[in-house]
N, C-alpha and C positions, 0 to 999 in steps of 0.2 A: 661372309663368314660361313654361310650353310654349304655355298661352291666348295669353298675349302676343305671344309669338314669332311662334305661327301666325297672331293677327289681322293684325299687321304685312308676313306673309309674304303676305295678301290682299288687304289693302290698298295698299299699297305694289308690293310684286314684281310682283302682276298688276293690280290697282285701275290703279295709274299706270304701271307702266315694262315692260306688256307688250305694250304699241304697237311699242318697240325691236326684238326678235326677230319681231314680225311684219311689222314696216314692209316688209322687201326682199320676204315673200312679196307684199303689197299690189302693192306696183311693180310684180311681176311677173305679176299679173293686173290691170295695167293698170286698178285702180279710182280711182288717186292717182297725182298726181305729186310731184316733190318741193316744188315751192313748196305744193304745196295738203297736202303733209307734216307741212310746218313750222308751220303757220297750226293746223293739228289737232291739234301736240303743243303749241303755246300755250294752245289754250283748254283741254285737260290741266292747264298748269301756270296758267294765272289759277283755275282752277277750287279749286288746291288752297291757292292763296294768298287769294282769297275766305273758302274753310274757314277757314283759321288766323287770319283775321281773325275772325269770325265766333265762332270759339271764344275769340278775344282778348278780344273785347270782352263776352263774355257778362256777368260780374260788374256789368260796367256798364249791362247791360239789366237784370237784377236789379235791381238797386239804383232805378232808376226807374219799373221793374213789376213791385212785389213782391208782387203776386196772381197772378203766372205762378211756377205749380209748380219747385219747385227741379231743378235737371239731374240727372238720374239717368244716368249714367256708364253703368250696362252695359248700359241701353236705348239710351245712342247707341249703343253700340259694336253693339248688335246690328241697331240701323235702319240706320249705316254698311256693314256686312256684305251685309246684304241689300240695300243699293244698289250698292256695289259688282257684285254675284253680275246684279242687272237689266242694270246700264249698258255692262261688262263683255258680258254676252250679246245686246245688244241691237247689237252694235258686227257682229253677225253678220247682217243684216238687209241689204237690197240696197237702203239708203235713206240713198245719201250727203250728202244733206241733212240726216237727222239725226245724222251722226257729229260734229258739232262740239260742239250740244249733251250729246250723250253723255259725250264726253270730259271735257267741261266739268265736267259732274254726277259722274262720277267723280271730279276731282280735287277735287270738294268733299268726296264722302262719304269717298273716302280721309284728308284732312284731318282730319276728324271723326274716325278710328279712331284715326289715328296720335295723337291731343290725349289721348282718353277715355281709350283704351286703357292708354298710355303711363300715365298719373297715376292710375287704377284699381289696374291691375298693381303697378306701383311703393311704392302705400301699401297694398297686400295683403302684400308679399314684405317691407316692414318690417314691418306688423304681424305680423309670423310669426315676426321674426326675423333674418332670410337677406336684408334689405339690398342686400349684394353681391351678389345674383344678379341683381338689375334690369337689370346692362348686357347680361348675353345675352339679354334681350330684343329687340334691336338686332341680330341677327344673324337676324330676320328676313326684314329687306325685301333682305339678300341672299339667304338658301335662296330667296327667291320668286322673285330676278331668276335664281338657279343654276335651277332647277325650271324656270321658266316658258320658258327660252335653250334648254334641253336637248328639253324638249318641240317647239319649235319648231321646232326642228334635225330631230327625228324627223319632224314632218309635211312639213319640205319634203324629205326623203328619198322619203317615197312620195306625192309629190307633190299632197298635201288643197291647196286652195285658201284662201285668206285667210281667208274667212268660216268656214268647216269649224271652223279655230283659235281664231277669237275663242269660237265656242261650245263647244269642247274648255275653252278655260279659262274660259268660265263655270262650266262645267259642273265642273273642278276648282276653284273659288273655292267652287262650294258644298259641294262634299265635306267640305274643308278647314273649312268654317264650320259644318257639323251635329256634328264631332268636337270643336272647341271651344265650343261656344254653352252646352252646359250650366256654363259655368264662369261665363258671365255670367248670371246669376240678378239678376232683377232684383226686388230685396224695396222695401215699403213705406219702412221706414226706413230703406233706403241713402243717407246724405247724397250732395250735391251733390258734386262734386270739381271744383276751380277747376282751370282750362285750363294754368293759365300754364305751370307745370311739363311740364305735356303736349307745349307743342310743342318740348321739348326733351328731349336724354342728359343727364336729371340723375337725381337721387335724392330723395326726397321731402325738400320742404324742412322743414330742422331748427329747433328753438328758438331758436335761436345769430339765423338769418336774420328769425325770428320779429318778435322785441323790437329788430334792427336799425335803426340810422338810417345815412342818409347820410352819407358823411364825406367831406371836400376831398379831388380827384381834379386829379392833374394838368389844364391846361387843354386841352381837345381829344382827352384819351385815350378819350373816350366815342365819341364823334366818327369817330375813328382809326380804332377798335373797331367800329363799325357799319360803316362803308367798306371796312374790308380784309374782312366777313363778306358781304357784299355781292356781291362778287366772288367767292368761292367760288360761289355760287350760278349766276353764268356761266361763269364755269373748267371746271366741269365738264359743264356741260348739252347741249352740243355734242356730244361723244363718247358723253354720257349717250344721247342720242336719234338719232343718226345711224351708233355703231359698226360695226354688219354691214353698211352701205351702202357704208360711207366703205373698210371692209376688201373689200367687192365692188369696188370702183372702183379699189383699188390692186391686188389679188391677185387676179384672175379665177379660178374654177377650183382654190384651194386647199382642201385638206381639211378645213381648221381655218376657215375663215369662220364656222363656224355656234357655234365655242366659244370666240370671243372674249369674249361677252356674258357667258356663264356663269364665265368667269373673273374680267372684274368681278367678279361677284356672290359668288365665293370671295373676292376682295379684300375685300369689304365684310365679309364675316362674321369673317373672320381679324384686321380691324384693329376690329371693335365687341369684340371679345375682346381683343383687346391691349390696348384702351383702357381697356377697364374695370378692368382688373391693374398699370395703372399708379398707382404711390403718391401720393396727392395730397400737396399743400405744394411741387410744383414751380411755375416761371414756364409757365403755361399760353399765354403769347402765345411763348414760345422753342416749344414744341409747335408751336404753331397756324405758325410761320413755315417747322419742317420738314416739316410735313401739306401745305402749298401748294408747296414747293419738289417733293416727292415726287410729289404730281399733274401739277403743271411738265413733272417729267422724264419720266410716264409717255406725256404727251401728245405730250412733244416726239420720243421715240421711233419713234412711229407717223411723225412726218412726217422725223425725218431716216433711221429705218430703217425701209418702207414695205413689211414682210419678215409672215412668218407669225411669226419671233420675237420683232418690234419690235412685233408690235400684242397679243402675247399679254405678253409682259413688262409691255407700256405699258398692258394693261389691266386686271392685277392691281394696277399701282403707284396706275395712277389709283381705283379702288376702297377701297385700305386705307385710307386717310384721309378714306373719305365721310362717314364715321357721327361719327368722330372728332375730325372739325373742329366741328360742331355740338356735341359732348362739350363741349370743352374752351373752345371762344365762350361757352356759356352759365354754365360755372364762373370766368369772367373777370367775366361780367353780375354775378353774385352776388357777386364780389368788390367790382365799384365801386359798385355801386348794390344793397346786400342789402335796403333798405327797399323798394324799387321794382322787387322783382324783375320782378313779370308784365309791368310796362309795358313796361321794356327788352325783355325777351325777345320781346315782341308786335314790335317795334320791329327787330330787326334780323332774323325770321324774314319780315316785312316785307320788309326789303330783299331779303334772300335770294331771295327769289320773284320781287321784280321782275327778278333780275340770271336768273334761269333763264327768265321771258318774254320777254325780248330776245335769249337764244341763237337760236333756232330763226328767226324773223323775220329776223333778220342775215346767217345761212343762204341762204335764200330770194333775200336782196337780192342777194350776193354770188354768187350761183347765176347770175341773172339777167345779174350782167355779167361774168361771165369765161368763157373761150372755151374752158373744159370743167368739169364738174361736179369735176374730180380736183381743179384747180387751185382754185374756189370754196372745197372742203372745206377745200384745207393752209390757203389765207389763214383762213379761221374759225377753224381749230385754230392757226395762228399765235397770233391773237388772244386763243381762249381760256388757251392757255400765258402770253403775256405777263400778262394780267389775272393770274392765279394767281402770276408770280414779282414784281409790283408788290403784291398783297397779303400776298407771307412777306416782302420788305423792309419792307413799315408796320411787319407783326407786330415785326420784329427790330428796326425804327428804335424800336417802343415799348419793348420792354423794355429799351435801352438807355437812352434818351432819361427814363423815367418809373420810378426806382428802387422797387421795394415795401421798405418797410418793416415787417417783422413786429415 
């Protein structure tokens, strides 16, 4: 579980979202601007969506080149690791022509950890027994954003430059990976582990989903269900990538700008723990409609109280339902489609991705025409709020609209 935790905490907390806490030092050594910001945390996030593709469709590369060696799980997790720990440090280089690249390469390899990892992990801690311990594996890729925000916060105290940082957390991405690595042993006979489960909070799939077929689904609940997860994926990705800038731009000068992020990153860990304590056999789309309400509000906070309270409140709320919403999406996939679990899940961690490549670019545009970066920001966060309260009414209109019947 700890393996897990910490790959996740490397991948995830600094592989992808430690661009966030470094971004305002960047600004402020003048190596980036903000459009050319935005542009840099996209090819991050196509990078990681490529991944989860790539881990999507593996079985299906299999299956057509079945003289390519089976996927050995903890050799990705360990080639991941050590891409992370390169791309991550290579972001310290005074060569901002290759930082798109980089970032790019990172959110593939991060991808790659979070799949392997994840479905490694998870049918290790069943085979053991201890099941329920899979979900605080998920309360990594917050310690990594709490870690990586706090560190951040320290270097711009005594004021190290951008680059100094990226190589500080290369340099902690591999510490973090020589303490875990012996866990991934990678033996001849380790089967292969299918992705599918990986890119999601679930629990190794059971016999039950096994020998499953499809059964009649309301019409368009599928549909529904892909579109409102869609949108989580933008909802959040705005504040996801822009919080310390966006809280520099309203609160100049406040003490608290630098621990906004790290409280996110307590949100995320406090609600992958909640999540997982929570007793299944409820309506997981009544869930999924107060997870995006709860993001809603934390967003909407920041822009109607624009205070040191309103962005640390608004950035716990928007965190605890990060990990959560993807919980509770993928235990909905399994419900309507258990025979086809992978396909679906490939399918709407698809959308997901797309809907966080359009944050950052929309940024950018709206940057460009409004007559201060303050004003750009609320209209973005208007936006992403609305997407986020448009996707807990789908959620709410479905579980009305589409009775389950046990």
């Amino acid at each position: 579980m700890i393996a897990g935790l910490l790959s996740l905490a490397v991948a995830m907390g600094i592989g992808r979202f430690a661009f966030t806490p470094i971004l305002p030092m960047m600004l402020h050594d003048k190596v980036i601007d903000l459009p050319g910001a935005s542009w840099l945390a996209s090819a991050n996030y196509l990078g990681y969506l490529v991944g989860a593709l790539l881990c999507t469709a593996q079985p299906w590369i299999w299956r057509r080149l079945p003289r390519l060696p089976a996927v050995n799980a903890p050799l990705m997790v360990r080639g991941g690791l050590a891409a992370t720990i390169i791309f991550t440090t290579g972001m310290s280089l005074d060569a901002s022509v290759l930082w798109p690249s980089l970032r790019f390469a990172s959110g593939v390899a991060s991808a790659f950890v979070f799949v392997y990892a994840s479905s490694w992990c998870l049918a290790q801690l069943a085979r053991r027994g201890v099941a329920n311990m899979g979900g605080l594996i998920y309360i990594g890729p917050g310690a990594g954003i709490v870690v990586s925000g706090l560190l951040a916060s320290a270097l711009v105290g005594v004021g190290w430059p951008s680059g100094a940082a990226w190589m500080i957390f290369g340099m902690l991405a591999l510490v973090l990976t020589a303490v875990i690595l012996p866990r991934f042993r990678v033996r001849a006979a380790e089967p292969g582990v299918g992705p599918a489960s990986a890119a999601v909070l679930s629990s190794a799939p059971s016999p039950a989903y096994t020998a499953a077929v499809n059964l009649p689904t309301g019409k368009g609940e599928l549909a529904l269900l892909s579109f409102g997860y869609g949108l989580a994926g933008f909802g959040y990705i705005i504040t996801a990538t822009f919080l310390p800038v966006i809280a520099r731009q309203a609160i100049p000068g406040s003490a608290w700008l630098d621990l906004f992020w790290p409280l996110f990153g307590t949100g995320v860990m406090l609600g992958a723990t909640i999540a997982s304590r929570i007793p299944s056999g409820g309506d997981n789309r009544v869930l999924l409609a107060g997870c995006y309400f709860v993001q809603a509000a934390g967003i909407g906070l920041g822009i109607l109280s624009p205070s040191a309270a309103g962005f640390a409140l608004g950035s716990l709320l928007l965190g605890l339902p990060f990990t959560a919403i993807t919980f509770f999406a993928m235990q909905e996939v399994r419900r309507l489609r258990p025979a086809s679990v992978p396909s679906y899940m490939g399918l709407l961690t698809v959308l997901y991705g797309i809907g966080q490549i359009v944050g950052p670019p929309l940024v950018a545009l709206l940057l460009r025409h409004s007559a201060t970066a303050g004003e750009g920001f609320a209209l973005a966060l208007e936006l992403a709020a609305a997407a986020l309260v448009v996707g807990g009414l789908v959620f709410a209109g479905m579980a009305r609209g589409y009775v389950i019947r046990r």
